[in-house]
C-alpha positions in Angstrom: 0.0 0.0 0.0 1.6 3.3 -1.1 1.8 5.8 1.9 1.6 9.7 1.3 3.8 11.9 3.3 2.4 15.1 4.7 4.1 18.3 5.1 3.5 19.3 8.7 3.3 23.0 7.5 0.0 22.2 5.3 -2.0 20.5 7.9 -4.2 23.1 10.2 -5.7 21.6 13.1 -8.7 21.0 11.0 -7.3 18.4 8.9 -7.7 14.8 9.3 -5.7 12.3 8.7 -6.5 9.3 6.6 -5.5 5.4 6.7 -2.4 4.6 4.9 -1.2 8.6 5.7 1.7 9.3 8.0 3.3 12.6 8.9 6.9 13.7 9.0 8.5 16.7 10.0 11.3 17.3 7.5 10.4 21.3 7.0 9.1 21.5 10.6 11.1 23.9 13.1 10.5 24.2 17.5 8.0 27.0 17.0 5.7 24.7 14.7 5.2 22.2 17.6 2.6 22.8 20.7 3.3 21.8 24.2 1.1 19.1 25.4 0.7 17.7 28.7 3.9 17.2 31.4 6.1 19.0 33.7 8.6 21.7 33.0 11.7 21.3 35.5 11.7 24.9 36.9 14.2 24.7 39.7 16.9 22.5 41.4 17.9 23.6 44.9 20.1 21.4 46.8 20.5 21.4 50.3 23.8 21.6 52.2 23.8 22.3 55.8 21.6 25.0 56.2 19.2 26.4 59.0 16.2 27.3 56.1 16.2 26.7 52.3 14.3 28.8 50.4 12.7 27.3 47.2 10.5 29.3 44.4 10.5 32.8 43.4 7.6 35.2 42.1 9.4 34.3 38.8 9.1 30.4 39.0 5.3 30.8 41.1 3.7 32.4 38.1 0.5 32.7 36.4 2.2 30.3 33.5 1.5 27.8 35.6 -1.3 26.8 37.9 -0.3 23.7 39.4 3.2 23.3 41.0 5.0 19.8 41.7 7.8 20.0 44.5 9.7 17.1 45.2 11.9 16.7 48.4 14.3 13.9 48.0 17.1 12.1 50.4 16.6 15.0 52.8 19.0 14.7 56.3 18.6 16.3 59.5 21.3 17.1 61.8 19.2 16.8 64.8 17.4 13.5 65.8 13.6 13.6 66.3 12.6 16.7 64.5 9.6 17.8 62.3 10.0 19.3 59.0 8.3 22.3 58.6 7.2 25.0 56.1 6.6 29.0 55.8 4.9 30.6 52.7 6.6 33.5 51.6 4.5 36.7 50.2 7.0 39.5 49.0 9.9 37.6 50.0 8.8 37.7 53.3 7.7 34.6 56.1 3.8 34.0 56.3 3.4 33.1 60.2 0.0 33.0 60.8 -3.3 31.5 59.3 -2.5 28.3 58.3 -4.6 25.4 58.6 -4.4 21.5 58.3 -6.0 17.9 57.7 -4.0 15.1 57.9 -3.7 11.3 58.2 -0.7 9.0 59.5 1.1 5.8 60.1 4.2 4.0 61.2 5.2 0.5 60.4 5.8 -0.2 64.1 1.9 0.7 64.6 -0.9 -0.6 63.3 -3.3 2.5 63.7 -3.8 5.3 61.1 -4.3 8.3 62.8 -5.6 11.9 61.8 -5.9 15.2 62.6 -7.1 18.6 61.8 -5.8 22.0 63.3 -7.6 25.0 62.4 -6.8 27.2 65.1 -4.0 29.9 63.1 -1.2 27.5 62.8 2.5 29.7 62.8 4.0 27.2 60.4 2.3 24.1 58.0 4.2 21.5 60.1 5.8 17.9 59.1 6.0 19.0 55.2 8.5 16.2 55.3 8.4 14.1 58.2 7.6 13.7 61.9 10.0 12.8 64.6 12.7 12.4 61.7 16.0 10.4 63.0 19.3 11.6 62.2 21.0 8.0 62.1 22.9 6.4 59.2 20.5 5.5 56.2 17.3 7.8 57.9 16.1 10.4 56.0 13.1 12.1 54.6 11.5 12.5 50.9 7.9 14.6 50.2 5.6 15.4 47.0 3.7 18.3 47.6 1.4 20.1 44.1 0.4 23.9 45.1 -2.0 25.1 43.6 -2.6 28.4 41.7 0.1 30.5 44.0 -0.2 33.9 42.0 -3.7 34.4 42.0 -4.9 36.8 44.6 -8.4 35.5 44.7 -8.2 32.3 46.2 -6.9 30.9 50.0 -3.8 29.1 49.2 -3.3 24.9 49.1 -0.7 22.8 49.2 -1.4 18.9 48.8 1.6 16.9 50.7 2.7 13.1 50.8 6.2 12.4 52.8 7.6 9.3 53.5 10.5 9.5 56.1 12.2 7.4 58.6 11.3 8.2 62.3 13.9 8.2 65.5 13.6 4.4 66.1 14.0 3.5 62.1 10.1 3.0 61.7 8.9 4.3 58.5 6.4 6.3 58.4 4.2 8.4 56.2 2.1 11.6 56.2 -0.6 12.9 53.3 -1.8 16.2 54.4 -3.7 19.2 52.9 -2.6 22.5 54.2 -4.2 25.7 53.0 -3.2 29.6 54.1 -6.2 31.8 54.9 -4.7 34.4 53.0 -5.6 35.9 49.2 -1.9 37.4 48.8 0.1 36.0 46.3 2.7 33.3 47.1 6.3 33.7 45.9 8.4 31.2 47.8 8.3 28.3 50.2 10.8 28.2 52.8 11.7 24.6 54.7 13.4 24.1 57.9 13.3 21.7 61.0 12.2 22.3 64.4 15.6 22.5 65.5 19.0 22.0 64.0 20.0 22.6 60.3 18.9 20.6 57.2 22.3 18.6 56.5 21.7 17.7 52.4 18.8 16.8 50.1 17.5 17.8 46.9 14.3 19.8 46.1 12.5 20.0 42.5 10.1 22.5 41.1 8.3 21.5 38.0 5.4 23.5 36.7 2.5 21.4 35.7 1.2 21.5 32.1 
């Protein structure tokens, strides 16, 4: 069966392609092609014994995205038994009041699930990547987190997490939580810390969702 070759630069998005036709792009160039669905890697920021680490920018937290994926990988602690925690940042500056939470739990060493809520003007969104995180050889902390819509200034801001992490006694445990910020203002960075003692190394992705 002969097979006709198309010219990407005659077909409109009206056209429709017919059995035996197959299209090639020998004239085509980048700016012919449309983006389709995916992630765009936006930012790497990798952690080496700090106090904070500040992730995002009103550059990268733009309205050309409006779902943001952040992923926290191989994240140590210097301290034993500490919860990773979380500001957002409106003009470069620490949000420390009106957040809120709902979250379930578990460790392997128990065999309850637990949750909890907290809606009483929360300082920080608390455990972003673990809770009671050990500091031992081999324990660590990862998290996934999607924000959602941070430029817009109509809209309470949420953050949909998942860690996994390994807790003071080795147990594994795991955390999905939905924070949100009682706040319209725009959010331009995310900065991560423990409850006490610097974050030794890790890694931290941004992609924008599209």
């Amino acid at each position: 069966m002969a097979i006709t070759t198309l010219n990407n630069r005659s077909i409109n998005r009206s056209d429709t392609a017919t059995a035996g036709q197959k299209w090639t792009a020998t004239s085509a160039t980048a700016s012919d092609f449309q983006a389709g669905g995916g992630s765009v890697l936006l930012q790497t920021t990798t952690i080496s014994d700090a106090a904070t680490v500040t992730i995002g920018s009103a550059a990268i937290f733009s309205s050309t995205y409006k779902t943001y994926f952040i992923q926290g990988s191989n994240i140590h602690v210097a301290t034993n038994s500490v919860q990773g925690r979380a500001y957002f940042q409106h003009s470069g500056s620490d949000v420390t009041a009106n957040y809120s939470r709902s979250r379930i739990r578990m460790k392997d060493d128990s065999a309850t699930v637990s949750g909890d809520s907290n809606n009483a003007n929360a300082g920080s969104m608390d455990n972003v990547f673990g809770y009671n995180v050990g500091n031992a050889s081999g324990e660590a902390a990862n998290f996934t987190a999607y924000l959602y819509d941070p430029s817009a200034t109509d809209n309470y801001k949420f953050m949909y997490n998942m860690a996994s992490f390994s807790e003071d006694d080795a147990a594994p445990g795991f955390q999905f939580t939905v924070f949100s910020l009682a706040s319209t203002n725009a959010v331009d960075g995310i900065k991560l810390f423990a409850s006490s003692g610097n974050l030794s190394s890790g890694t931290i992705n941004i992609y924008g969702l599209v």
